[in-house]
Biopython code that builds the backbone (N, CA, C, O; Angstrom):
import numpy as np
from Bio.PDB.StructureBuilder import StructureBuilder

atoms = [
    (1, "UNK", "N", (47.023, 45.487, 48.563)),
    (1, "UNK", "CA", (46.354, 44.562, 47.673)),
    (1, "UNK", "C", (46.867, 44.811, 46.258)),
    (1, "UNK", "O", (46.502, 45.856, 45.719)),
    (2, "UNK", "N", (47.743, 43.903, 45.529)),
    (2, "UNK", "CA", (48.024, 44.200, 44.193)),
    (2, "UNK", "C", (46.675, 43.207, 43.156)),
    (2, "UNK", "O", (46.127, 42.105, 43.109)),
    (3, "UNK", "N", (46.701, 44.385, 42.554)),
    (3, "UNK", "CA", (45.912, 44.426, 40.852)),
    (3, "UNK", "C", (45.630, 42.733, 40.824)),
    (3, "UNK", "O", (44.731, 41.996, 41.230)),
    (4, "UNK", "N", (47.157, 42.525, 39.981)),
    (4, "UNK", "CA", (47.195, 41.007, 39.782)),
    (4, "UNK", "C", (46.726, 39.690, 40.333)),
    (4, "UNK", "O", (46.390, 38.698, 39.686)),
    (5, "UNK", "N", (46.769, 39.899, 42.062)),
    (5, "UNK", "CA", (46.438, 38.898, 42.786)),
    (5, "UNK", "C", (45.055, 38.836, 42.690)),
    (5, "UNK", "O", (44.479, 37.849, 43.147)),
    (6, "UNK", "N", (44.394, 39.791, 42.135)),
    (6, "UNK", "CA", (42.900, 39.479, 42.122)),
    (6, "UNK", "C", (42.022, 39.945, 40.537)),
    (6, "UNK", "O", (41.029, 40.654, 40.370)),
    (7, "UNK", "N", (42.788, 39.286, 39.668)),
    (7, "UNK", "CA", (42.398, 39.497, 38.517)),
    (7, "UNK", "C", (41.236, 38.656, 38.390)),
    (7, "UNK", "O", (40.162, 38.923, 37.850)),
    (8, "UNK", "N", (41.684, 37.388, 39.083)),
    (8, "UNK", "CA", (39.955, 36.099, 38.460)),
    (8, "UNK", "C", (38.823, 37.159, 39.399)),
    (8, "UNK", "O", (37.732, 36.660, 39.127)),
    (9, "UNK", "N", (38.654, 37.922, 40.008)),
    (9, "UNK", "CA", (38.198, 38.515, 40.202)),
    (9, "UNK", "C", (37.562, 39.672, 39.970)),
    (9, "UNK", "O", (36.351, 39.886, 39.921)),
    (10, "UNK", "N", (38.846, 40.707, 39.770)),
    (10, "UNK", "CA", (38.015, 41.936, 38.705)),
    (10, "UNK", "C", (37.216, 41.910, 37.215)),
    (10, "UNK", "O", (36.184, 42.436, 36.800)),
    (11, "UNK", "N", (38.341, 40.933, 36.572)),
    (11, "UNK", "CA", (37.871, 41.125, 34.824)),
    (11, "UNK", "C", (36.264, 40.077, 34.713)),
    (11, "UNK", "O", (35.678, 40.149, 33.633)),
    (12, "UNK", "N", (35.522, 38.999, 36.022)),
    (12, "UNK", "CA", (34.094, 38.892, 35.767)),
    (12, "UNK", "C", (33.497, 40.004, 36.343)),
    (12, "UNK", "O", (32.327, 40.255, 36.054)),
    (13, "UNK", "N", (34.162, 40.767, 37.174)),
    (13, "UNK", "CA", (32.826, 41.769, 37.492)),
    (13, "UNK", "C", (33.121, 43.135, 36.874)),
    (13, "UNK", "O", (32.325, 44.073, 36.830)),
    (14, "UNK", "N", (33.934, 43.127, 36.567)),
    (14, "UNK", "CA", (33.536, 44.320, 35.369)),
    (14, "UNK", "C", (32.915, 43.762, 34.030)),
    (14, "UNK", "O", (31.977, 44.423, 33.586)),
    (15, "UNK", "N", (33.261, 42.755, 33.391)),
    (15, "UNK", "CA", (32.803, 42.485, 32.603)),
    (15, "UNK", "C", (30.810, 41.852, 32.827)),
    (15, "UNK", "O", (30.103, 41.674, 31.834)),
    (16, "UNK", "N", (30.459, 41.698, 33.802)),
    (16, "UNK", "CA", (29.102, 41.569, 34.289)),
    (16, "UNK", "C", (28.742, 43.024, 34.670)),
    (16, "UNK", "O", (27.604, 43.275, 35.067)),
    (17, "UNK", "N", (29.374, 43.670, 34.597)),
    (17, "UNK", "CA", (28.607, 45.073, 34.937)),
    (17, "UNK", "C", (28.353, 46.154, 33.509)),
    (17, "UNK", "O", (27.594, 47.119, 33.411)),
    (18, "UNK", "N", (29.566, 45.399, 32.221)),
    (18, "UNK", "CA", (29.683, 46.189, 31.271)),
    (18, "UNK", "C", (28.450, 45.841, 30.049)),
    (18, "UNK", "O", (28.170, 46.532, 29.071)),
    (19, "UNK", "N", (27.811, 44.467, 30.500)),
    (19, "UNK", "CA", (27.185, 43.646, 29.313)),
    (19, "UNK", "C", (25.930, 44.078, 30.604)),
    (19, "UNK", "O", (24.929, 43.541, 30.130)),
    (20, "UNK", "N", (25.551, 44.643, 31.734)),
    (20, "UNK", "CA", (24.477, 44.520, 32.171)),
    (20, "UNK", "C", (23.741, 46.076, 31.749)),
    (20, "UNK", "O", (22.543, 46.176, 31.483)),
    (21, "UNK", "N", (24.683, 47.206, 31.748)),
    (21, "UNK", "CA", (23.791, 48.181, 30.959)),
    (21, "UNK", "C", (24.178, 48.521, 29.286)),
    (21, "UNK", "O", (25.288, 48.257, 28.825)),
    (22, "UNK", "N", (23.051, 49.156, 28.462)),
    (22, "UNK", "CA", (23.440, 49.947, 27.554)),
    (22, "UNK", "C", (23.542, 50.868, 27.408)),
    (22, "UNK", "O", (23.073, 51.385, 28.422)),
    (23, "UNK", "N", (23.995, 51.889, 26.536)),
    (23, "UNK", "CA", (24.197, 53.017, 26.918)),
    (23, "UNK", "C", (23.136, 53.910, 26.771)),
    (23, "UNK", "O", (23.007, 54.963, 27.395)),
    (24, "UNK", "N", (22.293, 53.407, 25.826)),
    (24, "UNK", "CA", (21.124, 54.198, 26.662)),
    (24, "UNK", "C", (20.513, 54.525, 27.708)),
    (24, "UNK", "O", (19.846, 55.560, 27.714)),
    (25, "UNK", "N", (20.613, 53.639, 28.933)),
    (25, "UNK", "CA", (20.055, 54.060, 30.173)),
    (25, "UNK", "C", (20.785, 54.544, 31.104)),
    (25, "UNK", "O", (22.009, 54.468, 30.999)),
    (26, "UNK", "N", (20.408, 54.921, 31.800)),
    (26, "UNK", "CA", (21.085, 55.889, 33.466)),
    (26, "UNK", "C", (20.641, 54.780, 34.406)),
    (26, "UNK", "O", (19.417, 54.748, 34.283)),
    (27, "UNK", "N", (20.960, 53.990, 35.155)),
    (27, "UNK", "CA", (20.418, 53.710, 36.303)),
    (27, "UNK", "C", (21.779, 53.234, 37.186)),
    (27, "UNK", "O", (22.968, 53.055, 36.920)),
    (28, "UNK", "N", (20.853, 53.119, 38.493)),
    (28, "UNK", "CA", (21.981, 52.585, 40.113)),
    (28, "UNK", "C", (21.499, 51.331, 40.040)),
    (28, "UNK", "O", (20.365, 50.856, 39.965)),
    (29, "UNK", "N", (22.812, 50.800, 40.082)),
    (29, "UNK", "CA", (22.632, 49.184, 39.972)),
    (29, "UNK", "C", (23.019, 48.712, 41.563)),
    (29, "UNK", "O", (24.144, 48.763, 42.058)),
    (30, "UNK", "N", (21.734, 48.226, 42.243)),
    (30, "UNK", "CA", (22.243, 47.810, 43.980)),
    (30, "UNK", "C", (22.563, 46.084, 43.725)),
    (30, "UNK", "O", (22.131, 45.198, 42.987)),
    (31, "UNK", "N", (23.686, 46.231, 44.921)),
    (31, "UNK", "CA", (24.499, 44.985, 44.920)),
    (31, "UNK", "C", (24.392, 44.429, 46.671)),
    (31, "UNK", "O", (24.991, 44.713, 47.708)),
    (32, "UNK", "N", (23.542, 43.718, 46.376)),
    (32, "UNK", "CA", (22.939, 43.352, 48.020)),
    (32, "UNK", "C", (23.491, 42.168, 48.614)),
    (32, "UNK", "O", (23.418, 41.225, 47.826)),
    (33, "UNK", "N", (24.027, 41.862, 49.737)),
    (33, "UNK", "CA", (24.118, 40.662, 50.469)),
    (33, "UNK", "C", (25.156, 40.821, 51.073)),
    (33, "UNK", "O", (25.392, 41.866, 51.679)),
    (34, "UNK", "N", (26.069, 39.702, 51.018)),
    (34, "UNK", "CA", (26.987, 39.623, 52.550)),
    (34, "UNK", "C", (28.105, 40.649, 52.320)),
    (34, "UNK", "O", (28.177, 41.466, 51.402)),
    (35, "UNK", "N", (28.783, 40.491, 53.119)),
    (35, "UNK", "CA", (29.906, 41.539, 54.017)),
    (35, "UNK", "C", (31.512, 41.301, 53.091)),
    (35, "UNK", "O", (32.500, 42.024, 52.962)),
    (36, "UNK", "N", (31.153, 39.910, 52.564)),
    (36, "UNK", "CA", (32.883, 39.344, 51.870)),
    (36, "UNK", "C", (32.506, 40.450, 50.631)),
    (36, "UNK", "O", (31.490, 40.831, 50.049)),
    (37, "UNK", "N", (33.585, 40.653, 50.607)),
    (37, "UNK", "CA", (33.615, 41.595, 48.907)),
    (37, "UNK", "C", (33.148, 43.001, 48.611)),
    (37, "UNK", "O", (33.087, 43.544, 47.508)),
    (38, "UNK", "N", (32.808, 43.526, 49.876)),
    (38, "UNK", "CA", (32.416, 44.987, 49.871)),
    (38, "UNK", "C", (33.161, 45.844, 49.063)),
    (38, "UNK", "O", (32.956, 46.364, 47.967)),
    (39, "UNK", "N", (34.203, 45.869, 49.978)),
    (39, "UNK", "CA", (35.779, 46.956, 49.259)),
    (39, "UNK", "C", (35.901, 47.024, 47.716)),
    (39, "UNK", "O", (35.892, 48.016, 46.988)),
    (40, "UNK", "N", (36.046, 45.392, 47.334)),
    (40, "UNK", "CA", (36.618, 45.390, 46.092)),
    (40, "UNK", "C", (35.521, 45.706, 45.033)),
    (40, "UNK", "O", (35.751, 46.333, 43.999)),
    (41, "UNK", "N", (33.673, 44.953, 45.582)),
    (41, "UNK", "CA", (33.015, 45.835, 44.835)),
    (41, "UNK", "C", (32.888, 47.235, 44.640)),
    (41, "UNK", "O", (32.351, 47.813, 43.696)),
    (42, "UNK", "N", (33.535, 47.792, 45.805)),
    (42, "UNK", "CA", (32.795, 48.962, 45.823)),
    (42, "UNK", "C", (34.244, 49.829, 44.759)),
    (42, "UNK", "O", (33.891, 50.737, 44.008)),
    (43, "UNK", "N", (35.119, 49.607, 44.791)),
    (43, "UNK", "CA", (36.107, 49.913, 43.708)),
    (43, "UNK", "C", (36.177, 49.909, 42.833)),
    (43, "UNK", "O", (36.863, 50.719, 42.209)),
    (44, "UNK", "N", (35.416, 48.874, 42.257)),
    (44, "UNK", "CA", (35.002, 47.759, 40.781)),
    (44, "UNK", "C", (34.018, 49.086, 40.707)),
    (44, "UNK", "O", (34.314, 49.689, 39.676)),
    (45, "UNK", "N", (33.165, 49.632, 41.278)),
    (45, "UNK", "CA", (31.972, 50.251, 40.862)),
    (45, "UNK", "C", (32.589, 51.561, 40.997)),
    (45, "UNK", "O", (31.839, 52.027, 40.139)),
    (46, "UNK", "N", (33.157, 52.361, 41.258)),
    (46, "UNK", "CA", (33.948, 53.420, 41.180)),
    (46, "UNK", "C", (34.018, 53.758, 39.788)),
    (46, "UNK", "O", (33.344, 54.457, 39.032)),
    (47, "UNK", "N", (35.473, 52.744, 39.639)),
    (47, "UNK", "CA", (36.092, 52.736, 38.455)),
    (47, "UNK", "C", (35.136, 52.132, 37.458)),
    (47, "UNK", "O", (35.284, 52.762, 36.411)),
    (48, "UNK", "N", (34.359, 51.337, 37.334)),
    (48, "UNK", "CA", (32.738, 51.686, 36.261)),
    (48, "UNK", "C", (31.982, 52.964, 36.243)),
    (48, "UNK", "O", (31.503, 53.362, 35.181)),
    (49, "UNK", "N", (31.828, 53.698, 37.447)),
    (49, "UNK", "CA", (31.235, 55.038, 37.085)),
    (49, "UNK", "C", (32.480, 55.899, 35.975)),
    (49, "UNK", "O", (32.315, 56.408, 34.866)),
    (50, "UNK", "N", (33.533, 55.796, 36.709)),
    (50, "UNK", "CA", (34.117, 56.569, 35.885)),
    (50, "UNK", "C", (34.239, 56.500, 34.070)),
    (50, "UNK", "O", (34.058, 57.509, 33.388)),
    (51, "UNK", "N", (34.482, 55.515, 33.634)),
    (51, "UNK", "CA", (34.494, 55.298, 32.850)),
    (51, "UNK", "C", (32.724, 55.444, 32.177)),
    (51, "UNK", "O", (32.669, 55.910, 31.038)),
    (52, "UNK", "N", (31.946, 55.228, 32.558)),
    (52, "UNK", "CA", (30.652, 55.312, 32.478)),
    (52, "UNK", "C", (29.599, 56.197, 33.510)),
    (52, "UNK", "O", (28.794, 55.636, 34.254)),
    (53, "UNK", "N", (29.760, 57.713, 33.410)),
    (53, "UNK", "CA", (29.200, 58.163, 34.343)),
    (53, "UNK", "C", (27.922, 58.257, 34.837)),
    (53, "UNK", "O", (27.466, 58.696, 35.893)),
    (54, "UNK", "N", (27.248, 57.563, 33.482)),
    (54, "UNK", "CA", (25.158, 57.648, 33.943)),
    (54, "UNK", "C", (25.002, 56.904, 34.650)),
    (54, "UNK", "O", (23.959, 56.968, 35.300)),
    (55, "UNK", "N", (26.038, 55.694, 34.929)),
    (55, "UNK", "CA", (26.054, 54.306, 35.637)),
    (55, "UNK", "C", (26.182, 54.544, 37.229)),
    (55, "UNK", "O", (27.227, 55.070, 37.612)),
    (56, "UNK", "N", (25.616, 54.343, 37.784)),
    (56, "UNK", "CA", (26.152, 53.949, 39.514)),
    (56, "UNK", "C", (25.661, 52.451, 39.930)),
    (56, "UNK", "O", (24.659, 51.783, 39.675)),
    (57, "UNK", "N", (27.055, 52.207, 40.828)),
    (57, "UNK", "CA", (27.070, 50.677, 41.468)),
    (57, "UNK", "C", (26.982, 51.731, 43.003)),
    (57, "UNK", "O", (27.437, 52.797, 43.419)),
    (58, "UNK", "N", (26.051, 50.578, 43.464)),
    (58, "UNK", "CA", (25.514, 50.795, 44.695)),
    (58, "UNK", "C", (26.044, 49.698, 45.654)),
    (58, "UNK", "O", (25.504, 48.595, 45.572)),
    (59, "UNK", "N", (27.206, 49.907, 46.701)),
    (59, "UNK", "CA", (27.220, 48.717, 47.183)),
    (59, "UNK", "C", (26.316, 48.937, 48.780)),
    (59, "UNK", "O", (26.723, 49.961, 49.328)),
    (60, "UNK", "N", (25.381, 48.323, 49.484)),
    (60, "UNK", "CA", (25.014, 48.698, 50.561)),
    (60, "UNK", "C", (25.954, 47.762, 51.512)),
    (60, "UNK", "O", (26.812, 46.964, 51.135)),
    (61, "UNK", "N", (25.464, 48.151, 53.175)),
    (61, "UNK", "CA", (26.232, 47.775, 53.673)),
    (61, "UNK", "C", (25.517, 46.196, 53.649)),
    (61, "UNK", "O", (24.426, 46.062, 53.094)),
    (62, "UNK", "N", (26.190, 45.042, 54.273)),
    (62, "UNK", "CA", (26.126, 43.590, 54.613)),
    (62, "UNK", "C", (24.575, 43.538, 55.342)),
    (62, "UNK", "O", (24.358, 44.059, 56.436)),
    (63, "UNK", "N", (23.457, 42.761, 54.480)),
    (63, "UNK", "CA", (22.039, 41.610, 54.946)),
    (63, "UNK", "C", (22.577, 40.329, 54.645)),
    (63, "UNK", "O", (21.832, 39.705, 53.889)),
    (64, "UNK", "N", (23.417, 39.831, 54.910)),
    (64, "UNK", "CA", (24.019, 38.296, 54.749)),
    (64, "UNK", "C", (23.456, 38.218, 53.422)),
    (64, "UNK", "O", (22.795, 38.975, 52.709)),
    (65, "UNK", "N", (24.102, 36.644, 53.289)),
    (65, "UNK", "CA", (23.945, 36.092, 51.893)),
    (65, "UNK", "C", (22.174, 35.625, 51.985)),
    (65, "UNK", "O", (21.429, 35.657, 51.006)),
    (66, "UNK", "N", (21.768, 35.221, 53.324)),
    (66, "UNK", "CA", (20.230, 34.933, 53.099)),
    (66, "UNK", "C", (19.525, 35.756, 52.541)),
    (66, "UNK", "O", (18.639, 35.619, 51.696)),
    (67, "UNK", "N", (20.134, 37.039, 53.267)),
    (67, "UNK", "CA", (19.290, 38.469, 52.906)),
    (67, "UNK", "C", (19.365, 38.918, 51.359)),
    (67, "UNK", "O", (18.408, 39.463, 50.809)),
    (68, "UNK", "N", (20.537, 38.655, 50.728)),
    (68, "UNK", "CA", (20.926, 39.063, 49.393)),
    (68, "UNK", "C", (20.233, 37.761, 48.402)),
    (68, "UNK", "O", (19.991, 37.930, 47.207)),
    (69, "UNK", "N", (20.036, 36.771, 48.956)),
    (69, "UNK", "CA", (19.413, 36.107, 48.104)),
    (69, "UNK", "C", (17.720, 36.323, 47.772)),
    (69, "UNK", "O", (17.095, 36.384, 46.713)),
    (70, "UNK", "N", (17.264, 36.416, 49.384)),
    (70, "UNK", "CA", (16.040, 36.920, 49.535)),
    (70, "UNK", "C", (15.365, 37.656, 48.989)),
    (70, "UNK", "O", (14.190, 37.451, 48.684)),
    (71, "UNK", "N", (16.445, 39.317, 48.630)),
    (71, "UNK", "CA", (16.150, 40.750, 47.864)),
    (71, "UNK", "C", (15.868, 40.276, 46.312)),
    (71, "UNK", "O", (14.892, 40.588, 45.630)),
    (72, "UNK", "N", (16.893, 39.506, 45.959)),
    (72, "UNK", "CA", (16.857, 39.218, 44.331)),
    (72, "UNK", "C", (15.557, 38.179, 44.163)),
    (72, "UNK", "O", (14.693, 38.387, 43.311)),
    (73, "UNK", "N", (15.516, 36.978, 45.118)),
    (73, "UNK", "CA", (14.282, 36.394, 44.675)),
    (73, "UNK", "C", (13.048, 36.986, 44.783)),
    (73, "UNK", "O", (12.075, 36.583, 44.146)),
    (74, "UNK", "N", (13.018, 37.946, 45.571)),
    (74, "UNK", "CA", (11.522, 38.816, 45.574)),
    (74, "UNK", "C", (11.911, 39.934, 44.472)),
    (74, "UNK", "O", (11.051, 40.815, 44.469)),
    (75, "UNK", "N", (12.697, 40.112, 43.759)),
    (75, "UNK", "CA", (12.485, 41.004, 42.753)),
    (75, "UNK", "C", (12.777, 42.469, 43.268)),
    (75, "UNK", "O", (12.254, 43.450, 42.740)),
    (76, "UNK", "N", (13.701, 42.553, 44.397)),
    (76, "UNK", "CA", (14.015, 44.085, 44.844)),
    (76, "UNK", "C", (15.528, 44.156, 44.591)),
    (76, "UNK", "O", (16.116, 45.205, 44.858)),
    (77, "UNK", "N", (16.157, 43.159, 44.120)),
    (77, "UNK", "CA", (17.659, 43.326, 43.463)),
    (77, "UNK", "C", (17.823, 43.067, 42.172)),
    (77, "UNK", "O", (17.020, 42.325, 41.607)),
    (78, "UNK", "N", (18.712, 43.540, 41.601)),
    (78, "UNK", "CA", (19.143, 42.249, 40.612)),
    (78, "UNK", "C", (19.966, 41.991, 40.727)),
    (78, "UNK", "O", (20.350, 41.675, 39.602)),
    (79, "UNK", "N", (20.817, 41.830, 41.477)),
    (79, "UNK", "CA", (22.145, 40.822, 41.224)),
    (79, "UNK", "C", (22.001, 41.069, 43.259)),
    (79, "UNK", "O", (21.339, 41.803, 43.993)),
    (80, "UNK", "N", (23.153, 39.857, 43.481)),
    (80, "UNK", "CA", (23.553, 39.799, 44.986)),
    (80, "UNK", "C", (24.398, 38.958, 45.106)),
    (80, "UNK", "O", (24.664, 38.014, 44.362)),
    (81, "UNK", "N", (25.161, 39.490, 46.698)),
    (81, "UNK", "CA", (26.880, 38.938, 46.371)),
    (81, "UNK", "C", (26.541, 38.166, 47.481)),
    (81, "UNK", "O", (25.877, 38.683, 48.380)),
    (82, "UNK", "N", (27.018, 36.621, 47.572)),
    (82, "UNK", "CA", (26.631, 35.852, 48.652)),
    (82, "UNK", "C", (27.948, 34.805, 48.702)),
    (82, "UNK", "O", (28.733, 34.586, 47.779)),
    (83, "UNK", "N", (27.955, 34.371, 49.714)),
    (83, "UNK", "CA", (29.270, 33.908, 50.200)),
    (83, "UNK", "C", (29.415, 32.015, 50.275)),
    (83, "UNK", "O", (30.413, 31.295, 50.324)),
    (84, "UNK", "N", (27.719, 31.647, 50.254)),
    (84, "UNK", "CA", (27.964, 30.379, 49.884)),
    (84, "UNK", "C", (26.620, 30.266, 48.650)),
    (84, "UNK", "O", (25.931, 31.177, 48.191)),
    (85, "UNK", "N", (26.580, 28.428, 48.287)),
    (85, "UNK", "CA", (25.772, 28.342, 47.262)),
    (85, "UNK", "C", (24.223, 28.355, 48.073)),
    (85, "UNK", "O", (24.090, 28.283, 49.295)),
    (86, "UNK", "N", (23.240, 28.452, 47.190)),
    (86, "UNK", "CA", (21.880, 28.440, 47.642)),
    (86, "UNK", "C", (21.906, 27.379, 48.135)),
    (86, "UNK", "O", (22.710, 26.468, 47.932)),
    (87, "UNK", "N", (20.597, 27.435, 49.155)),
    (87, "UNK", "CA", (20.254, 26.317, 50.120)),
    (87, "UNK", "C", (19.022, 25.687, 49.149)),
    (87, "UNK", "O", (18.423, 26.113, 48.161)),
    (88, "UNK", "N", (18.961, 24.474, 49.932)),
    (88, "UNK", "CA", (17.499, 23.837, 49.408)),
    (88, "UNK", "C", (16.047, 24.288, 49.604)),
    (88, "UNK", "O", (15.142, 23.970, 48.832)),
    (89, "UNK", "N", (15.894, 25.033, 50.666)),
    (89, "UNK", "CA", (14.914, 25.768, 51.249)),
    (89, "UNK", "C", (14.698, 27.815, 50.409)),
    (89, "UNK", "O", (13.811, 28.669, 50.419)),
    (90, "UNK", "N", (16.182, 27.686, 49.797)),
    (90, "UNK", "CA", (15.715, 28.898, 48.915)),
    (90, "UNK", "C", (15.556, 28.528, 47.531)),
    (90, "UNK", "O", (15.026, 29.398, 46.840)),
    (91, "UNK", "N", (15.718, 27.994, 47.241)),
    (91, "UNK", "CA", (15.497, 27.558, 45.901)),
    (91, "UNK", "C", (14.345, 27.189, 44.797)),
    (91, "UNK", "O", (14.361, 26.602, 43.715)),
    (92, "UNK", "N", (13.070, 27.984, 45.808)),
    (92, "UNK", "CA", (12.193, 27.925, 45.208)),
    (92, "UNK", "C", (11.963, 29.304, 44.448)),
    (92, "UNK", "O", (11.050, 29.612, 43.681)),
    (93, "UNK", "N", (13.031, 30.027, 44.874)),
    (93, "UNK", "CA", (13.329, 31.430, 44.037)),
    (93, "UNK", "C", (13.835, 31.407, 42.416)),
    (93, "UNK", "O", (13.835, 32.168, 41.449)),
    (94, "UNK", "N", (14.270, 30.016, 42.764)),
    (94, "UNK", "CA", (14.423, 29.922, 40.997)),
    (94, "UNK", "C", (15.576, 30.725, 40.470)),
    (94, "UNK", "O", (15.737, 30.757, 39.250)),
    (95, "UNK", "N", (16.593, 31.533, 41.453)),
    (95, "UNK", "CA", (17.919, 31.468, 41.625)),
    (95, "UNK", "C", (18.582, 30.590, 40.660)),
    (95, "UNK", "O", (18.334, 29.405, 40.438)),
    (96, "UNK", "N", (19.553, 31.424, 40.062)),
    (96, "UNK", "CA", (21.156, 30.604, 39.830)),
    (96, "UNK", "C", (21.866, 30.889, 40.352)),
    (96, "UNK", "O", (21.781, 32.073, 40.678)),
    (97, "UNK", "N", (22.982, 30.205, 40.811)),
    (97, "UNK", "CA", (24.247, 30.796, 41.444)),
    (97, "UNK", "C", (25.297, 30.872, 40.650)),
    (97, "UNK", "O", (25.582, 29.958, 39.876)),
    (98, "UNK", "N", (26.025, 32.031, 40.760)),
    (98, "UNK", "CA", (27.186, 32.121, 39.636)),
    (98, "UNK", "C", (28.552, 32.702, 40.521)),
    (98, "UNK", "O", (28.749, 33.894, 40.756)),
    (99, "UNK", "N", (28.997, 32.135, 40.736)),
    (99, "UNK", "CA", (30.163, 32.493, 41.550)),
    (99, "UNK", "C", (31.409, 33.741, 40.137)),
    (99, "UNK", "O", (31.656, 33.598, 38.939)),
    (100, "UNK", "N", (31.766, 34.641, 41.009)),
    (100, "UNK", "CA", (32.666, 35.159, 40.254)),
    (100, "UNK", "C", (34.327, 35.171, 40.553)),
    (100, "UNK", "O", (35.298, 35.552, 39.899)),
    (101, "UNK", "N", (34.183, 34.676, 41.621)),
    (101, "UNK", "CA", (35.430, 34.814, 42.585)),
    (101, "UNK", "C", (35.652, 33.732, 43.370)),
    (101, "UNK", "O", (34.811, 32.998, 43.888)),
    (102, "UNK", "N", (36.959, 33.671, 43.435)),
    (102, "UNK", "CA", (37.216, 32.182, 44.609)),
    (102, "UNK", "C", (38.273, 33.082, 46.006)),
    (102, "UNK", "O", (39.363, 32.537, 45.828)),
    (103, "UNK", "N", (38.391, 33.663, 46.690)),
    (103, "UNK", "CA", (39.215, 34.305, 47.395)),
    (103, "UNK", "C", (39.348, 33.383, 48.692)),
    (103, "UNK", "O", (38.521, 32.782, 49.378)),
    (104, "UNK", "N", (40.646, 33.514, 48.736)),
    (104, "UNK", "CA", (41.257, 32.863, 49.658)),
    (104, "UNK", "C", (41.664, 33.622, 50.933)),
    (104, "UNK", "O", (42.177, 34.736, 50.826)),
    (105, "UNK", "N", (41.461, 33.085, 52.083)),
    (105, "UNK", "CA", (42.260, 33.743, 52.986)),
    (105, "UNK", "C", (42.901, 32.941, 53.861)),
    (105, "UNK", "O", (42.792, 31.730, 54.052)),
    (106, "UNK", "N", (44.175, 34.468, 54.814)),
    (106, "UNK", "CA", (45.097, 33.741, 54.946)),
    (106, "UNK", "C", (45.535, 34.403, 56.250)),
    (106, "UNK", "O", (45.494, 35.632, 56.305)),
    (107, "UNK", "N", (45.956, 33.688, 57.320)),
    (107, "UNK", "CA", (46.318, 34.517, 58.503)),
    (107, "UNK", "C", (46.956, 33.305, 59.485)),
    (107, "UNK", "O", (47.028, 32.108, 59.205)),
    (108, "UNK", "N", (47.387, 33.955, 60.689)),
    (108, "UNK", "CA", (48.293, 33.248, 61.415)),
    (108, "UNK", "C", (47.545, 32.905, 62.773)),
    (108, "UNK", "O", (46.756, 33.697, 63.288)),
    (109, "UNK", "N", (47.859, 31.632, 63.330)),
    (109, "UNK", "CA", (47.505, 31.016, 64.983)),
    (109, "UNK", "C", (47.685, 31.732, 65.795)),
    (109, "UNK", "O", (47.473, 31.407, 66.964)),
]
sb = StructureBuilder()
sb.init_structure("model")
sb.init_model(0)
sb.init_chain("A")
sb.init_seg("    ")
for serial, (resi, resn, name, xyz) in enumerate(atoms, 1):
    if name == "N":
        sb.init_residue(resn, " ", resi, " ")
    sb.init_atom(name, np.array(xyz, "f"), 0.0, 1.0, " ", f" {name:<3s}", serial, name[0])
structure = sb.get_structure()
């Protein structure tokens, strides 16, 4: 996986992880929902501890995107990584969706 091919990618989520604490606080920031984007979060959050060590990114393993939407609208996340946009039936959570990434994939018949 080179750097470059996934820049529209890294520079919003570091930059959403750098404006989400100050440096006054210590906390684990959990990143809940589906299965797409594990790896690269969980790298993205690495390389944020390092640079920031009071900080931890928590990636757990995959509750689908229902599940990750679910956690944040009841107030047990704050943020969650989900793979499509909200449904009409969740949206009484009062949810935004903010996509950070467009990833493509690619494989053979």
């Amino acid at each position: 996986m080179k750097i470059k091919e996934h820049l529209s990618t890294i520079i919003p989520v570091i930059s959403f992880l750098m404006l989400a604490w100050t440096p006054a606080r210590s906390e684990t920031m959990n990143i809940v929902g589906t299965g797409d984007g594990i790896v690269i979060l969980e790298t993205l959050g690495a390389a944020f501890k390092q640079a920031h060590p009071q900080h931890t990114v928590y990636v757990p393993e995959s509750i689908g995107s229902s599940g990750g939407i679910k956690a944040v609208g009841n107030d047990k996340s704050l943020i969650g990584r989900v793979a499509r946009k909200i449904k009409n039936k969740e949206k009484s959570y009062g949810l935004v969706y903010h996509p950070m990434s467009n990833v493509s994939a690619y494989g053979t018949t």
